[in-house]
FIVOTI-713046 format. One record per residue (C-alpha): x, y, z; residue number from 1. Coordinates in steps of 0.5 Angstrom, whole numbers, plus 2048, in hexadecimal, padded with zeros to 3 digits. Layout:
<recs>
[rec [X, Y, Z], NUM]
...
</recs>
This chain:
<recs>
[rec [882, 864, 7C1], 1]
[rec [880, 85E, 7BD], 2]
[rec [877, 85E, 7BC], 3]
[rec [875, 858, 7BE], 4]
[rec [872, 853, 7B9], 5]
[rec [86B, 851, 7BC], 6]
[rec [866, 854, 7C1], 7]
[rec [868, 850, 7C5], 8]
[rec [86E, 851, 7C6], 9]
[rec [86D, 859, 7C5], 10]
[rec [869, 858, 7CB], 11]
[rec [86E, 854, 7CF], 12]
[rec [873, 85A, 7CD], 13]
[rec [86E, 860, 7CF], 14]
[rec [86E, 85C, 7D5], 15]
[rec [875, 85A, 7D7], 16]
[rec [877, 861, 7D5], 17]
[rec [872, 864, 7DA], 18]
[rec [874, 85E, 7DF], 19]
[rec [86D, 85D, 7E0], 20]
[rec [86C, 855, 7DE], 21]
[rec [86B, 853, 7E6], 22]
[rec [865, 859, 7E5], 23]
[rec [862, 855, 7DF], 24]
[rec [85E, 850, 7E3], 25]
[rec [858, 851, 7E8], 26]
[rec [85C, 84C, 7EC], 27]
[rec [861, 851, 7ED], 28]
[rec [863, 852, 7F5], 29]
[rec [865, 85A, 7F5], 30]
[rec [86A, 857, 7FA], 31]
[rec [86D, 851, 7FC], 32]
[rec [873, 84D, 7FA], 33]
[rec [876, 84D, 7F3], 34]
[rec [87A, 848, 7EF], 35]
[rec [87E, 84A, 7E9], 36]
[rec [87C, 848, 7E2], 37]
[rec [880, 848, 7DB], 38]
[rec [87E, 84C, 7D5], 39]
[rec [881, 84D, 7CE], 40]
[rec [886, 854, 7CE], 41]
[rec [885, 853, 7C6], 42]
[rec [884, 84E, 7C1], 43]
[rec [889, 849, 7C2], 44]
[rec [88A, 844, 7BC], 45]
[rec [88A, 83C, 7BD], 46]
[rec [891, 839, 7BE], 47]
[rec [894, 83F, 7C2], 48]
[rec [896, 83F, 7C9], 49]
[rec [893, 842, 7CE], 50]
[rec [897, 849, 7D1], 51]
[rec [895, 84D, 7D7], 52]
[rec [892, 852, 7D4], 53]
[rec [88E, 84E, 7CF], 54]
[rec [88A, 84E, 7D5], 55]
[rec [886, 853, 7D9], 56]
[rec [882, 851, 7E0], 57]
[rec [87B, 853, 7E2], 58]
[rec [879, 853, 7EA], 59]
[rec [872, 84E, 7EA], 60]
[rec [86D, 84B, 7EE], 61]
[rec [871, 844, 7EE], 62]
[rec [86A, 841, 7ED], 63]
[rec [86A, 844, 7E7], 64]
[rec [870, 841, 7E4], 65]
[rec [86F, 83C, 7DE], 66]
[rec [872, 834, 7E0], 67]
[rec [877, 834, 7DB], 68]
[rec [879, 83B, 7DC], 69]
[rec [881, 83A, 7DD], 70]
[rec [885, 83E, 7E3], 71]
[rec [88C, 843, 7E0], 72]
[rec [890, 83E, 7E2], 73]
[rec [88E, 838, 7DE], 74]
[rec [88E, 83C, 7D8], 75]
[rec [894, 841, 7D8], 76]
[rec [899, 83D, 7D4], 77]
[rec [894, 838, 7D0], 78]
[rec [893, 837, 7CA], 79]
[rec [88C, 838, 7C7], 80]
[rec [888, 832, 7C4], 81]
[rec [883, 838, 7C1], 82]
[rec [883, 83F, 7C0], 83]
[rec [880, 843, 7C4], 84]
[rec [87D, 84B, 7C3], 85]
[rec [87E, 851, 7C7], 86]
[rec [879, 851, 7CD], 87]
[rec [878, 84A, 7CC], 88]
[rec [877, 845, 7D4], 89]
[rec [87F, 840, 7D2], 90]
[rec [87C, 839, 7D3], 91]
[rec [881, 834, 7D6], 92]
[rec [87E, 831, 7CF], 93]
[rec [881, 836, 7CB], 94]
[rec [888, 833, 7CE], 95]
[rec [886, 82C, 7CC], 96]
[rec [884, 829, 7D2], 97]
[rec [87F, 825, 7D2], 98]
[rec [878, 824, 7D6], 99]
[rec [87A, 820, 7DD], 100]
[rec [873, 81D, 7E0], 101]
[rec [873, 823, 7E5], 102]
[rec [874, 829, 7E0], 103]
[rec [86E, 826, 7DC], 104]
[rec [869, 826, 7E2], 105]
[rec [86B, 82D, 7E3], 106]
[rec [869, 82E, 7DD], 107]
[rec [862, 82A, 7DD], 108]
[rec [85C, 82D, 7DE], 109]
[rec [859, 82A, 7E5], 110]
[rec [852, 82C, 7E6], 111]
[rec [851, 831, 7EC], 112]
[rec [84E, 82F, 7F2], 113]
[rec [848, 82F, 7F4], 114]
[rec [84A, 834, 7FA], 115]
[rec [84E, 839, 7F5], 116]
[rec [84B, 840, 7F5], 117]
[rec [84D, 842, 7EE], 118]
[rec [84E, 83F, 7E8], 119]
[rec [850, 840, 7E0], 120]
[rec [850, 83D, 7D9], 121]
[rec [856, 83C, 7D6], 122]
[rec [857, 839, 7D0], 123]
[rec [85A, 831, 7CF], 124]
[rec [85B, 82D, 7CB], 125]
[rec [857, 827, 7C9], 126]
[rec [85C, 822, 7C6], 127]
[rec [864, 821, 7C5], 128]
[rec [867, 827, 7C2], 129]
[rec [86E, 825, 7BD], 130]
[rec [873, 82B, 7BD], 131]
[rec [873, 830, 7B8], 132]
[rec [86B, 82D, 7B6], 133]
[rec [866, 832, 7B4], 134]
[rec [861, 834, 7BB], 135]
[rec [85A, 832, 7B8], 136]
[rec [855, 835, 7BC], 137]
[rec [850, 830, 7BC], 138]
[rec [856, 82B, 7C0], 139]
[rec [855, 831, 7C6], 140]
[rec [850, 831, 7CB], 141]
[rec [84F, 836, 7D0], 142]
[rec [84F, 834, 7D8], 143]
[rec [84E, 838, 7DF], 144]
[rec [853, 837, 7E3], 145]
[rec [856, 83A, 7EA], 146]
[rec [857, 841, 7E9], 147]
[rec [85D, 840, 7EE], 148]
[rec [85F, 83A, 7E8], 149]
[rec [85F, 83E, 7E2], 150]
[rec [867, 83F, 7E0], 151]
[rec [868, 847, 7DD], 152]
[rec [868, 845, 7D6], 153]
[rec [862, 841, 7D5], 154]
[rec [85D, 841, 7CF], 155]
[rec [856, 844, 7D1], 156]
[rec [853, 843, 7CB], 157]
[rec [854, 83E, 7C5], 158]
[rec [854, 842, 7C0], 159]
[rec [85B, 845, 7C2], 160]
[rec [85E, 83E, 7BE], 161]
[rec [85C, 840, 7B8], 162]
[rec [862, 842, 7B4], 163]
[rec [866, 83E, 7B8], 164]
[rec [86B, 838, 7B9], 165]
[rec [86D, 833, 7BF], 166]
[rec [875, 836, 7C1], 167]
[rec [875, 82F, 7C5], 168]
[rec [871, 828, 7C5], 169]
[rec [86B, 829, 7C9], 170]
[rec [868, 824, 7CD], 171]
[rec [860, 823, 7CE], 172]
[rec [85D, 827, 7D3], 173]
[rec [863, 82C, 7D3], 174]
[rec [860, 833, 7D4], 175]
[rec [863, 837, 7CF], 176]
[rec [868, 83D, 7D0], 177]
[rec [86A, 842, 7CC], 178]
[rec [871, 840, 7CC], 179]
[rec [86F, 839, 7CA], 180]
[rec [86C, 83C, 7C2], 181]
[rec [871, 840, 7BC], 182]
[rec [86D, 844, 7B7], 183]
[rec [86D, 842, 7B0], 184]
[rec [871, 847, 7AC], 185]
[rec [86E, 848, 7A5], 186]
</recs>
């Protein structure tokens, strides 16, 4: 078994090896329906083309899923634009395709409603972001969203972009996920 590379990651492991992730939100219903989201089986390197079993699929609150998540049928037989590590969300993004104007709403902060009960501070970004760039935390911000808005894998803290790079072009008012940073090897 491969150790993963970051904290992140490894808690996203313990997670998916415990089949806990729909339990890592407050806003997770105990019962209700459940989509299916694709994670990394193990690290699979830029160029590669997508097998079956280089995914594993997780049971979670649909609200919970990110935006630019992609279904097991978009991406078996894809070749991957990026590499992607073990335990990781896989992005349409990491397949190259680009950000339509639906996908980039969805993944936009929206300021909750004033009769939404519960919120949460996520972590955004305050400008453009270019692939591969270095995340600054001073180009970050935090923002309470709906709870029931908040996808699996949102940054609550900015400081968890330190040591980390933009795996893909991230818009202003993006909210930042784990699946969008790449640790700095040194």
């Amino acid at each position: 078994m491969k150790i993963a590379k970051s904290p992140m990651a490894i808690s996203l492991s313990v997670f998916l090896a415990a089949g806990l992730l729909s339990a890592c939100s407050s806003t997770a219903e105990p019962s209700g329906p459940k989509a299916p989201l694709c994670y990394a089986a193990h690290d699979v390197d830029k160029g590669a083309t997508i097998k079956d079993d280089d995914i594993v699929e997780n049971m979670v609150d649909p609200q919970q899923i990110p935006g630019d998540a992609a279904s097991k049928s978009e991406l078996v037989g894809k070749k991957l634009d990026t590499k992607i590590e073990q335990a990781q969300i896989i992005s349409l993004r990491d397949i190259g395709e680009e950000l339509t104007p639906e996908l980039l709403t969805k993944l936009t902060w929206q300021k909750p409603s004033p009769t939404e009960k519960q919120t949460v501070a996520v972590v955004v970004t305050l400008k453009d972001i270019a692939k591969n760039a270095p995340f600054v935390e001073a180009d970050c911000q935090k923002v309470e969203i709906a709870a029931s808005s908040v996808p699996m894998d949102a940054l609550t803290e900015i400081g968890l972009v330190r040591g980390h790079t933009s795996k893909f072009a991230i818009k202003k008012g993006e909210i930042l996920m784990q699946h969008e940073m790449l640790s700095v090897q040194h």
